[in-house]
Backbone as CSV, one residue per row, in Angstrom:
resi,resn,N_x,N_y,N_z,CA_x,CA_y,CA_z,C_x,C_y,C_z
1,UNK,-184.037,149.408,-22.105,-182.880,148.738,-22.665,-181.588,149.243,-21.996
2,UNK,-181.384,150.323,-21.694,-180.266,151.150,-21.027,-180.065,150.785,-19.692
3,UNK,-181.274,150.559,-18.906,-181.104,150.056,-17.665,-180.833,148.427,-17.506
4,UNK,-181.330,147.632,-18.338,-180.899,146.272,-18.829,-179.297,146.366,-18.437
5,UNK,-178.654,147.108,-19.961,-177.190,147.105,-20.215,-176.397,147.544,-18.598
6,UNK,-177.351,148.685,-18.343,-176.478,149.218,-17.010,-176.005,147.973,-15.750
7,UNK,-177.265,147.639,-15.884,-177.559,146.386,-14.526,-176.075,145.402,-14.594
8,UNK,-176.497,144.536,-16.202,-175.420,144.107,-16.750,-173.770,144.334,-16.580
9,UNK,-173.916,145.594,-16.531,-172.626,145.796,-16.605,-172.234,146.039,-15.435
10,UNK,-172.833,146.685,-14.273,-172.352,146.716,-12.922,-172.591,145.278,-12.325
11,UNK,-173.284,144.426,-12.743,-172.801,142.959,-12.144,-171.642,142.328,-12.286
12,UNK,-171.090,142.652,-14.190,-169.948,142.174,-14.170,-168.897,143.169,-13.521
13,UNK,-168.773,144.236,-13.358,-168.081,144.882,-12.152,-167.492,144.639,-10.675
14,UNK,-169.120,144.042,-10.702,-168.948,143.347,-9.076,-168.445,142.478,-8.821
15,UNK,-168.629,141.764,-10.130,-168.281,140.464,-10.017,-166.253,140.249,-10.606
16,UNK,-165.948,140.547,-10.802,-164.820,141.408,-10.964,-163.791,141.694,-9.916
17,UNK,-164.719,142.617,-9.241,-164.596,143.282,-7.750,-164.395,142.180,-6.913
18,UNK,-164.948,141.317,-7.093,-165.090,140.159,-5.828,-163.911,138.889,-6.182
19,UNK,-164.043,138.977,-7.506,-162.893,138.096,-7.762,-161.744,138.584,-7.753
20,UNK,-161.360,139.687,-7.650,-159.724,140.206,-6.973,-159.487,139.885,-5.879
21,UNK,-160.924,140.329,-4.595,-160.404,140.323,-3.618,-160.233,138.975,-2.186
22,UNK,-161.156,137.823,-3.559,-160.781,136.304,-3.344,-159.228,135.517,-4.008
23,UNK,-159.282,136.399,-4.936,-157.991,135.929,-5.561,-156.570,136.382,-4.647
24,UNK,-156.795,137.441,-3.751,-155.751,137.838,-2.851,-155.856,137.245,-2.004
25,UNK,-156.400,136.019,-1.651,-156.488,135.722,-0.274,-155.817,134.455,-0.410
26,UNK,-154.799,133.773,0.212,-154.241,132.481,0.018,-153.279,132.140,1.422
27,UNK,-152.534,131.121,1.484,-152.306,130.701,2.549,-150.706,131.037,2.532
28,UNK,-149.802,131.441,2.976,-148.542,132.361,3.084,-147.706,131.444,4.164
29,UNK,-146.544,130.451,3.675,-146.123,129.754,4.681,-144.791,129.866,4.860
30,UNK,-144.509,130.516,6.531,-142.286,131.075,5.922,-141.781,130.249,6.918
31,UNK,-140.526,129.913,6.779,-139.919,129.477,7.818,-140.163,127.739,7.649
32,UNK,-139.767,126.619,8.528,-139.270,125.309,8.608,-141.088,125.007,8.986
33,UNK,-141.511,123.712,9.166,-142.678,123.395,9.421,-142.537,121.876,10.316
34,UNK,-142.621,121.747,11.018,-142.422,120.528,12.314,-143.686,119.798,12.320
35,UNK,-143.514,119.253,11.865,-144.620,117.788,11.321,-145.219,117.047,12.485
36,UNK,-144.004,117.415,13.444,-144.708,116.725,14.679,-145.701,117.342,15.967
37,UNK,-145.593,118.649,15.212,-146.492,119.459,16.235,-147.580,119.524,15.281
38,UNK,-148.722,120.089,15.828,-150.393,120.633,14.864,-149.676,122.063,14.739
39,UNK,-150.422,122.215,13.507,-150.051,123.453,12.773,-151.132,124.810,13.004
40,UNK,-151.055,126.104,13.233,-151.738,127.044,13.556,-151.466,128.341,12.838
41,UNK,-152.377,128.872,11.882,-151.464,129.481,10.577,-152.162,130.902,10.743
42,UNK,-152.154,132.124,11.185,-152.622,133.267,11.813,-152.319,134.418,10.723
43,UNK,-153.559,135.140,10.213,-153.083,136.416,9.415,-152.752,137.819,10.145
44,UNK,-152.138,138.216,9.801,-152.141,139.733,10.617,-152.221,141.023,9.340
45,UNK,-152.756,141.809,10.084,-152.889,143.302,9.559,-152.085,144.059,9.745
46,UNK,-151.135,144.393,9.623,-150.012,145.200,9.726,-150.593,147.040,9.492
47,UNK,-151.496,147.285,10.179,-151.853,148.864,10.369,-151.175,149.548,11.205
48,UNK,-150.040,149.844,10.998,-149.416,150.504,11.775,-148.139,150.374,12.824
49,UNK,-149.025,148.624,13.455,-148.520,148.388,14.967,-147.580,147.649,14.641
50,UNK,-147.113,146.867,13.275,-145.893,146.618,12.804,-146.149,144.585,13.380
51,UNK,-145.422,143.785,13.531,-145.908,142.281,12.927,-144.705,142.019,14.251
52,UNK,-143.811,142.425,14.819,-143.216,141.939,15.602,-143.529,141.188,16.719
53,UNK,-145.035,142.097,17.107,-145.746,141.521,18.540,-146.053,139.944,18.270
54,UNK,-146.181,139.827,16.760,-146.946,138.408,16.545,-145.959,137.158,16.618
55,UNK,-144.382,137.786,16.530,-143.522,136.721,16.563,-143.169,136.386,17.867
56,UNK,-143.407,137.513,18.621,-143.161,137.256,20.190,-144.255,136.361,20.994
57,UNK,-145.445,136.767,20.108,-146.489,136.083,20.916,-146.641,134.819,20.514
58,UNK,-145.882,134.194,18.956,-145.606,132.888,18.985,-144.516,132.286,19.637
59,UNK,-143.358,132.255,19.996,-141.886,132.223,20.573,-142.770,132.188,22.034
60,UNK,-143.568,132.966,22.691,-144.440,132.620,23.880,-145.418,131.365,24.210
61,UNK,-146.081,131.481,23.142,-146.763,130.322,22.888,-146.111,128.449,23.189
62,UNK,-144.765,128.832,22.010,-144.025,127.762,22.005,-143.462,127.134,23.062
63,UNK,-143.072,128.146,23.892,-142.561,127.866,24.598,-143.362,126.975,26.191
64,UNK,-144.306,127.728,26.296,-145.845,127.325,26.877,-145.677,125.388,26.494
């Protein structure tokens, strides 16, 4: 019976667990949006190396 309850209860844990870290995930949109171009929507990880490279490497892109 104890291992029943245990099971039980670390599923709803997990399940828990998993629904935070779906619930953090969503689509983040800044700045004007140009209807006339296709749209390309990129996440970054900001560990450290800081988010600047990513604006340069779009402003590169664009320009391309």
């Amino acid at each position: 019976m104890i291992k029943k309850v245990a099971s039980i209860m670390l599923a709803a844990a997990l399940s828990l667990g998993t629904f935070g870290v779906l619930a953090g995930c969503g689509e983040v949109i800044s700045g004007e949006i140009d209807e006339t171009k296709s749209q390309l929507y990129v996440g970054n990880y900001d560990g450290g190396v800081g988010t600047q490279w990513l604006y340069d490497a779009a402003d590169r892109f664009e320009e391309m």
